[in-house]
C-alpha positions in Angstrom: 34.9 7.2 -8.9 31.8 7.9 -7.1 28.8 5.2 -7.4 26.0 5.9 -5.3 24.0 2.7 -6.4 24.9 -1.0 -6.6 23.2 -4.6 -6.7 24.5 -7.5 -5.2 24.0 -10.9 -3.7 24.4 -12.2 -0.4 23.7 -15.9 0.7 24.2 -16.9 4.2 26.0 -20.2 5.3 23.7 -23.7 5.5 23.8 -25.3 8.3 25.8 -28.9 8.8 24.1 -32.2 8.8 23.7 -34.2 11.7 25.7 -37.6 11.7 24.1 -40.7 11.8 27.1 -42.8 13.9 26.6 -45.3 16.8 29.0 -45.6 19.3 32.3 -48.0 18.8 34.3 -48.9 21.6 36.6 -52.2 22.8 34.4 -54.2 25.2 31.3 -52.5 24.9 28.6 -54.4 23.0 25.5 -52.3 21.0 26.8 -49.3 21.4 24.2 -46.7 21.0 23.5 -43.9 18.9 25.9 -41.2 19.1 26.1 -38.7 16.2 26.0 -35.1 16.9 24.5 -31.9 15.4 25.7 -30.0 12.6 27.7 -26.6 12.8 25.0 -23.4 12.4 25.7 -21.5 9.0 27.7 -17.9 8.8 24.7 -15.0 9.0 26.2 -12.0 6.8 26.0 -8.7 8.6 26.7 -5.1 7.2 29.3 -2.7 9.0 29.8 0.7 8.6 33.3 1.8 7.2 34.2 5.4 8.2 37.3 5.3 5.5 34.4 4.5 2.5 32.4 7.1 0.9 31.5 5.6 -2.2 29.8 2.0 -3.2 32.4 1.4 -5.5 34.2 -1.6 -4.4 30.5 -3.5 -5.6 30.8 -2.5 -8.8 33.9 -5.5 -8.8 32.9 -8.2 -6.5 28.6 -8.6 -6.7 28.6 -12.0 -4.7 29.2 -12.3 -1.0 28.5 -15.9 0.8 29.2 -16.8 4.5 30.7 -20.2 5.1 28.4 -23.2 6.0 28.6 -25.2 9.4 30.3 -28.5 9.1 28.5 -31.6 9.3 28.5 -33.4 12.8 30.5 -36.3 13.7 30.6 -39.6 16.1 30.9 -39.3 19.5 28.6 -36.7 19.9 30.7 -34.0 18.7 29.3 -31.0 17.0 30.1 -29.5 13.7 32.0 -25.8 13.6 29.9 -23.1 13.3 30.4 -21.5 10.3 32.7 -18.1 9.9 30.3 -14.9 10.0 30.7 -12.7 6.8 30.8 -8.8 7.9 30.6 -6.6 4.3 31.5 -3.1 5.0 29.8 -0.6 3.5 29.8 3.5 4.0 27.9 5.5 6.6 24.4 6.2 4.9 23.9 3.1 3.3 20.1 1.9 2.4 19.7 -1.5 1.6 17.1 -2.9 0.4 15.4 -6.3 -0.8 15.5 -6.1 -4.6 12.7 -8.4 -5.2 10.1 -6.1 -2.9 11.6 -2.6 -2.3 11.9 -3.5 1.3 13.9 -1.8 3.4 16.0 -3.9 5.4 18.1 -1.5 7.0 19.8 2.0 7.4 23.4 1.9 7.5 24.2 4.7 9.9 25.6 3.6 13.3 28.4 1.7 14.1 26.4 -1.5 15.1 27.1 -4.6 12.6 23.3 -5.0 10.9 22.0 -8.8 10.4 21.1 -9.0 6.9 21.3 -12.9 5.8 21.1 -15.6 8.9 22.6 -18.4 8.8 20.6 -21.8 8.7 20.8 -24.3 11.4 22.6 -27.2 11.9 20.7 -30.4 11.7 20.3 -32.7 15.1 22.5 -36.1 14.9 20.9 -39.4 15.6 21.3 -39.1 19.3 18.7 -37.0 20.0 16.0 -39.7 18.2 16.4 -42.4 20.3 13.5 -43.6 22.1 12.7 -47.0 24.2 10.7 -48.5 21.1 13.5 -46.9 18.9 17.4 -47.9 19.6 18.9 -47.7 16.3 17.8 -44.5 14.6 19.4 -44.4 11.6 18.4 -41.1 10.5 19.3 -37.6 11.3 18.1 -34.3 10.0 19.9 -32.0 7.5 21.1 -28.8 8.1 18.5 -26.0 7.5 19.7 -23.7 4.3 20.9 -20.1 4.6 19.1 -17.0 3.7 19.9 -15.8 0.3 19.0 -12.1 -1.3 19.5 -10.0 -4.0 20.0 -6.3 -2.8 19.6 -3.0 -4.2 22.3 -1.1 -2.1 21.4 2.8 -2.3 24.0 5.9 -0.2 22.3 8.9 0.7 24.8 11.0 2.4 25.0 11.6 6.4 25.3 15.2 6.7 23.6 18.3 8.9 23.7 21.0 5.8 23.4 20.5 2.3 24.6 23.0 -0.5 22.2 23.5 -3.2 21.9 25.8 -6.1 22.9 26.5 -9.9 25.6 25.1 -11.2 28.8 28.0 -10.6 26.9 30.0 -8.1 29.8 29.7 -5.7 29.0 26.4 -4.0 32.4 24.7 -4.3 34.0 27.7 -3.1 32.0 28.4 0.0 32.9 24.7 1.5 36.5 25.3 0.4 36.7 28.0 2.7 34.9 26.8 5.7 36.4 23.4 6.0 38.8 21.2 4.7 37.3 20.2 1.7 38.8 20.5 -1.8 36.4 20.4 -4.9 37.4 21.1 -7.7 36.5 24.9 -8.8 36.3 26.5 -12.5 34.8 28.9 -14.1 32.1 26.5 -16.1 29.3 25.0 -15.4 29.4 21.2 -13.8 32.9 21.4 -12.4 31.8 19.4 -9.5 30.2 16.4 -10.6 30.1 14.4 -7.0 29.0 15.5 -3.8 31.8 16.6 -1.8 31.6 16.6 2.3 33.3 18.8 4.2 33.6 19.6 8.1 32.9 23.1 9.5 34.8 23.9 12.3 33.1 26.4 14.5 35.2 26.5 17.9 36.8 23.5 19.3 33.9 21.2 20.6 31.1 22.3 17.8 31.4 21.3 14.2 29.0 19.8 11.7 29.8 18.5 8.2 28.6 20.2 5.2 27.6 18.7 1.3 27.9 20.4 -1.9 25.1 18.9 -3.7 26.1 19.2 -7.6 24.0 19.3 -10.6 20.6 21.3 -9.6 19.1 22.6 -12.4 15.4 23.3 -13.6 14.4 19.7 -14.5 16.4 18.1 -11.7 13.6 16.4 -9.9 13.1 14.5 -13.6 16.5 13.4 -14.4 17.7 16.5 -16.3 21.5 17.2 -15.8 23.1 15.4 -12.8 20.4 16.6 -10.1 18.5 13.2 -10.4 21.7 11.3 -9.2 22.5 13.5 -6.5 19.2 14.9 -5.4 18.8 12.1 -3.1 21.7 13.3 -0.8 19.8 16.1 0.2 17.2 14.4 1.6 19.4 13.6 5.2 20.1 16.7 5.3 18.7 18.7 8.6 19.0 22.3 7.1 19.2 23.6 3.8 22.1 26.4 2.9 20.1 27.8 -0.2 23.3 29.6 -2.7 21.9 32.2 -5.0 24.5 34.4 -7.8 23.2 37.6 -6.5 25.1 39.5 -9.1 23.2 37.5 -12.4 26.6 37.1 -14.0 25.4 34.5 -16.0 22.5 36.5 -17.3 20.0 35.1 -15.1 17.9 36.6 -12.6 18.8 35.4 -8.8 14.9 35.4 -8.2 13.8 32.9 -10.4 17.1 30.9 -9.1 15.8 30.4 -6.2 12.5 30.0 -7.3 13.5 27.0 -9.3 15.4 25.3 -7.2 13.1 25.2 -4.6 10.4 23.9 -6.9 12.9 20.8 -7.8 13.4 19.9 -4.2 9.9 19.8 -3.9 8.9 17.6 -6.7 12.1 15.1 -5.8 10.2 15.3 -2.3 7.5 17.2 -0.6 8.7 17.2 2.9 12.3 19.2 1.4 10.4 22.0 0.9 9.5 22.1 4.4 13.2 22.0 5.9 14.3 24.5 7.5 16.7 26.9 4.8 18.9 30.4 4.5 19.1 31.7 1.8 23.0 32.9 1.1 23.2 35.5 -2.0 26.8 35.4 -3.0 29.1 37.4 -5.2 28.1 40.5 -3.7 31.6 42.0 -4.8 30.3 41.7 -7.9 26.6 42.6 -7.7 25.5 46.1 -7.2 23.5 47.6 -4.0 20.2 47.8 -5.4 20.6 44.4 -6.6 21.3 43.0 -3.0 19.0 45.2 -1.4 15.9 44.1 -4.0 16.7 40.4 -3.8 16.3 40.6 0.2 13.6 41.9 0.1 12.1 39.2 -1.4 13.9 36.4 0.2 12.6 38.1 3.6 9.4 38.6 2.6 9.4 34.8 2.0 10.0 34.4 5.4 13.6 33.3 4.6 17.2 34.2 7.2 19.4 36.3 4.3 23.4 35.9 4.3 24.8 38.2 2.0 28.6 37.1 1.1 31.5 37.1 -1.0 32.8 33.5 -0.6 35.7 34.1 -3.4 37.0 36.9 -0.9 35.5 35.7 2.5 33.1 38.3 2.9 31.2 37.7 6.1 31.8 34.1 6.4 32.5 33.6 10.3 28.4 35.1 10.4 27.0 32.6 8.3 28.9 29.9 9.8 28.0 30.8 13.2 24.0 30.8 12.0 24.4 27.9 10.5 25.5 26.8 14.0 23.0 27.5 16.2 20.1 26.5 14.2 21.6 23.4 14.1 21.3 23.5 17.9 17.5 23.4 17.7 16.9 20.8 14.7 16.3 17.2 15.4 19.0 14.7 14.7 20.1 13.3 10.6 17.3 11.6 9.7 17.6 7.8 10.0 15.0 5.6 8.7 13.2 2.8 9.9 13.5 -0.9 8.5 10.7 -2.1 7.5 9.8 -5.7 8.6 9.8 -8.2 6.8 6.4 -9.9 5.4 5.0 -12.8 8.0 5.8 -16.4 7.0 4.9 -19.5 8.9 7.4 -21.5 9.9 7.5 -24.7 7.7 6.0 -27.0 10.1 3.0 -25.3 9.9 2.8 -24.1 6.1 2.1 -27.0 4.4 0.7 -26.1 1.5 0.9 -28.3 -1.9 -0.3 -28.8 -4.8 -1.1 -32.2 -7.2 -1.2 -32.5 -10.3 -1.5 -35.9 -12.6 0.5 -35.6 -15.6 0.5 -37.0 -19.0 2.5 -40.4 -17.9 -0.5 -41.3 -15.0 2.2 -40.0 -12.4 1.0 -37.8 -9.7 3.2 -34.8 -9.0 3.3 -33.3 -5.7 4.3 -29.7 -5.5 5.0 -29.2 -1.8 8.0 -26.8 -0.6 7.6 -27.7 3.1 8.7 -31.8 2.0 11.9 -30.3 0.5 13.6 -30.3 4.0 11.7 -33.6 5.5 13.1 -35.8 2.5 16.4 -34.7 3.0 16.2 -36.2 6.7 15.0 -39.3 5.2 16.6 -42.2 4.7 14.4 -44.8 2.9 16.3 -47.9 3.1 15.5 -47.5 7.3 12.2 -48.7 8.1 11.5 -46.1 11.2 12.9 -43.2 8.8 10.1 -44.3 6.5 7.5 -45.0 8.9 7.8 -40.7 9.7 7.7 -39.8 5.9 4.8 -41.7 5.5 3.4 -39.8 8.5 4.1 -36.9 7.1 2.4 -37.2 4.0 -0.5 -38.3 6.0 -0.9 -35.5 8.9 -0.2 -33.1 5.9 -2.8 -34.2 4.1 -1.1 -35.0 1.0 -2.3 -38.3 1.1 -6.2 -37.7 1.3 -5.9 -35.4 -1.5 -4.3 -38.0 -3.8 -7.7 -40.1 -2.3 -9.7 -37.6 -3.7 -8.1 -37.9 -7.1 -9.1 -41.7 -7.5 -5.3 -42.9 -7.0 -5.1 -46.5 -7.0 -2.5 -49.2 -6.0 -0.1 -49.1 -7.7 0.0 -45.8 -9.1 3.0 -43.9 -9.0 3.6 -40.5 -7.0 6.5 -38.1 -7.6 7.7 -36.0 -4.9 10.6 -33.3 -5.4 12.6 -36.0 -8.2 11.9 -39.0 -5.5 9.2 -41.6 -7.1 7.2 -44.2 -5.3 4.5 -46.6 -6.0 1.5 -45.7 -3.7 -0.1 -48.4 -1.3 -2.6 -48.5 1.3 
């Protein structure tokens, strides 16, 4: 089955805690503070695959997570990283932020792509001990991973792309100039996938060929299968244009190509600007002032015109060896950029929040960046709350509740956590 289009989630590993432990050891008296750091999180990276071709494998399994670091432990010891998660995927894959539209990257080299980092591990007590503070009993948490729902989107790697009317001869000419086996019949729609083939020329040039199924008039809108498939075409360096010459199915090879050409443009503008020959086929069966009145046109368009019989291999080896050395002067398979990502300040300097005093007297506090303080906090140690009621001070959370006339007394609600509010 070929699936071109898939959604699925990815969440990278959280990092491990850092350990609150002081040290324990025969003879020696007040040990001192001795946890270590947590283990960093699994990032998920993507890898291209060459054996995959299709994004089918998603269509089963739609969740991916890396593993998280481990927690840190006495004696200063560190927490295990956790494992990286690599998901293969096939050569041409796009994906992209499902949320935004964002392109995060363009699976097409062999590199491994960072699309989820892990978070990092939290620092053990160790490192907050101070000569006014000997017995921190507090250490941070591990920061979380990044999580994403992707739209995962294949556009075919290839230098020439196929195009034309359904049972113009398409499926046969890659048949006979690679390896490729479509399926060929005499109806419309036999090929219903794109089907890749690699054209030989002489033993150190080749370049892989796509039969693009499914172009009809209406394409570029969803009619037939053109609007699923269009978007292979779009990689493609030069066009290889496949007209019926002969009009055995009643239409005229003119308007063919006119057609066709207009549905590459409305999928997109710049198609109508690659570079493109123009192949009439069946010539066995088409008549000479057919062929000769149809190049005319095509060369007065400004158009390179191969006139063959792919059925009975009527001056292949030419078009192939065309095909060839324009290839030699066209720039590389188009790759795209990632675009980057929106900028966010780190957490220590958004603090943002919001207050609101609900129906019960109790003043809410709304403020994403305390999330990952209070989960460092322990507030049954009197130095651990000494720095979350700095916090709420330096962030300005506490003047604000000023403003709204709390009193003594009053109680304040952070993230679940309640506490009555004194000066």
């Amino acid at each position: 089955m070929f699936i071109d289009k898939a959604r699925v989630y990815i969440r990278a590993g959280n990092g491990g805690n850092g350990a609150v432990t002081f040290h324990r050891e025969k003879y020696v008296a007040n040990g001192g503070p001795d946890g270590g750091d947590g283990g960093r999180g699994g990032s998920v990276y993507f890898q291209v695959d060459q054996n995959l071709n299709t994004l089918e494998k998603f269509s089963y399994r739609k969740k991916y997570a890396a593993s998280n670091g481990e927690n840190g432990a006495a004696r200063r010891c560190s927490g295990k990283s956790g494992e990286d998660l690599i998901i293969k995927v096939p050569r041409g894959t796009l994906v992209r932020d499902a949320d935004t539209g964002r392109l995060i990257a363009d699976c097409s080299t062999d590199e491994p792509i960072l699309i989820a980092k892990g978070g990092k591990g939290g620092a053990g007590n160790q490192h907050f001990a101070t000569s006014t503070r000997q017995i921190p009993r507090f250490a941070k948490p591990g920061e979380q991973g990044e999580s994403l729902v992707l739209n995962l989107e294949l556009k075919l790697l290839a230098d020439v792309g196929l195009v034309g009317f359904p049972n113009v001869g398409k499926s046969t000419l890659i048949s006979v100039v690679s390896a490729a086996k479509p399926a060929i019949a005499n109806y419309h729609f036999t090929t219903i996938t794109p089907v890749l083939g690699v054209v030989k020329v002489d033993r150190d040039t080749s370049f892989v060929m796509a039969d693009i199924p499914g172009l009809i008039e209406g394409a570029a809108d969803g009619v037939g299968l053109g609007h699923d498939f269009l978007r292979h075409v779009d990689r493609c360096r030069l066009i290889v244009h496949v007209v019926d010459v002969s009009g055995s199915e009643g239409r005229d090879p003119r308007m063919d190509f006119e057609i066709i050409n207009r549905e590459l443009y409305n999928f997109n503008a710049q198609l109508a600007e690659r570079p493109q020959i123009v192949v009439a086929n069946k010539c066995d069966l088409a008549t000479e002032e057919q062929i000769a009145e149809f190049k005319d046109y095509i060369e007065g368009q400004g158009y390179p015109f191969f006139e063959i019989s792919a059925a009975t291999t009527q001056n292949i080896r030419p078009l192939v060896n065309e095909i060839a050395n324009q290839l030699k002067d066209l720039p590389p398979i188009i790759e795209y950029e990632a675009e980057p990502a929106p900028v966010v300040l780190d957490n220590k300097n958004d603090r943002r929040f919001e207050i609101v005093r609900g129906p019960d007297a109790v003043f809410y506090v709304d403020a994403p960046f305390m999330e990952q303080v209070m989960n460092g906090v322990n507030m049954d140690d009197y130095e651990s709350l000494q720095y979350f009621q700095r916090v709420l001070r330096e962030s300005g959370i506490i003047d604000k509740l000023e403003q709204m006339g709390i009193e003594e007394g009053d109680t304040v609600d952070i993230f679940g956590f309640q506490f009555e509010f004194v000066y």
